[in-house]
N, C-alpha and C positions, 0 to 999 in steps of 0.2 A: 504494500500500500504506500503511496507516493504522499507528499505531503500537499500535494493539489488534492490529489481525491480525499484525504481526510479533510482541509477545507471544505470541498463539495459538501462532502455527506455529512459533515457534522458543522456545516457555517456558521449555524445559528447560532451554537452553544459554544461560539470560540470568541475570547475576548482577546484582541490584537493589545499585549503590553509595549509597543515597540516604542511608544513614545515613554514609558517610565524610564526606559532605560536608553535614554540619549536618542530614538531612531533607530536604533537595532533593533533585532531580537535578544531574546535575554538568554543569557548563557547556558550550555547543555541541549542537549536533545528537548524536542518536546515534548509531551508530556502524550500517551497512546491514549487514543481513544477506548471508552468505555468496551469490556471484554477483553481486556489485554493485549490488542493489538497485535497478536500473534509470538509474545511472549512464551508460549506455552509449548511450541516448538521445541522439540527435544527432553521436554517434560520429564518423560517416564525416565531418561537415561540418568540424567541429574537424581532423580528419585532414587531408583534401585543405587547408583552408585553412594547417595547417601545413608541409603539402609543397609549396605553391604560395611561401610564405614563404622555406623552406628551399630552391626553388629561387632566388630573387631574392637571394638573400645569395649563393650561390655565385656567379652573376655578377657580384653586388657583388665579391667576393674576386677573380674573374678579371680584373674594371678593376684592382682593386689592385695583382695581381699585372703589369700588361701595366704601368701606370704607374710603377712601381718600376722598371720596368727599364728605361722611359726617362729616370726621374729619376737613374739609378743611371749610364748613358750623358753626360748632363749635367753630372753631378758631377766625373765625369774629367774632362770638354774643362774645365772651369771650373777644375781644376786646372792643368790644363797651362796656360790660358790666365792665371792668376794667377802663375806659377812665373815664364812667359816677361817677363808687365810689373814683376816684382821686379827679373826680370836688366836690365830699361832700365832703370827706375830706379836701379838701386845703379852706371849707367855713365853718370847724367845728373851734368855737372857741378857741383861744390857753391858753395856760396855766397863762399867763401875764393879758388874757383879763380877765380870772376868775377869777384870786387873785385880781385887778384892779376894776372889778363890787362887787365881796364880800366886798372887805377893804371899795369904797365908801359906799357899803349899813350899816356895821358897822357904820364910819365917820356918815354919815346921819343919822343914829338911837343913837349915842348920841348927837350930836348937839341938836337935837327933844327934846331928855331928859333934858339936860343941860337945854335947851331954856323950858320947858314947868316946870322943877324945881324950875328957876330964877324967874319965874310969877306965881309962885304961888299953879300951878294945880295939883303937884304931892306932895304935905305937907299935911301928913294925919291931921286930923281932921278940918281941917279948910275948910268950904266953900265957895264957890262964887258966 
């Protein structure tokens, strides 16, 4: 359809803006006549191909959803399993207690010496 015969056929019901807009016409295509002007051309393929689309998303969403809830599975055990290595942790000895057990065990292995020296036990050649 030519833009003379939509004049023709729809004259009546057409309001010339040319003069709002400096003597032109006003910018863009004009505007189809009532019935869509043969818009609908190719219809069905636009369709199916967006219902072929909108189904593929909705699968998309069903991965999402099916992953989520093993991500969501996941998350708890990683909780519990982070909770439980806090509790060894905060029962691994500290640094204080290890120089503290080492120095006494030191402390106590010469005392032993000293003391086993004093009586006698560790002066070579002599027996008891």
């Amino acid at each position: 359809m030519s833009k003379g015969d939509t004049l023709a056929e729809y004259g009546a019901n057409v309001i010339h803006a040319a003069d709002k807009f400096g003597g032109s016409l006003p910018p863009g295509p004009p505007l189809q006549p009532p019935g869509g002007g043969g818009t609908s051309d190719g219809m069905e393929a636009r369709v199916a191909r967006l219902e072929a689309d909108v189904g593929h998303i909705k699968d998309d969403v069903a991965d999402l959803k099916a992953s989520m809830r093993t991500m969501a599975a996941d998350v708890s055990t990683a909780r519990v399993d982070i909770g439980v290595l806090k509790e060894k942790v905060n029962n691994l000895p500290t640094k204080a207690y290890i120089g503290a057990f080492v120095s006494g065990g030191v402390v106590f292995m010469i005392a032993a010496l000293t003391l086993l020296s004093r009586l006698g036990f560790l002066v070579a050649g002599a027996a008891k």
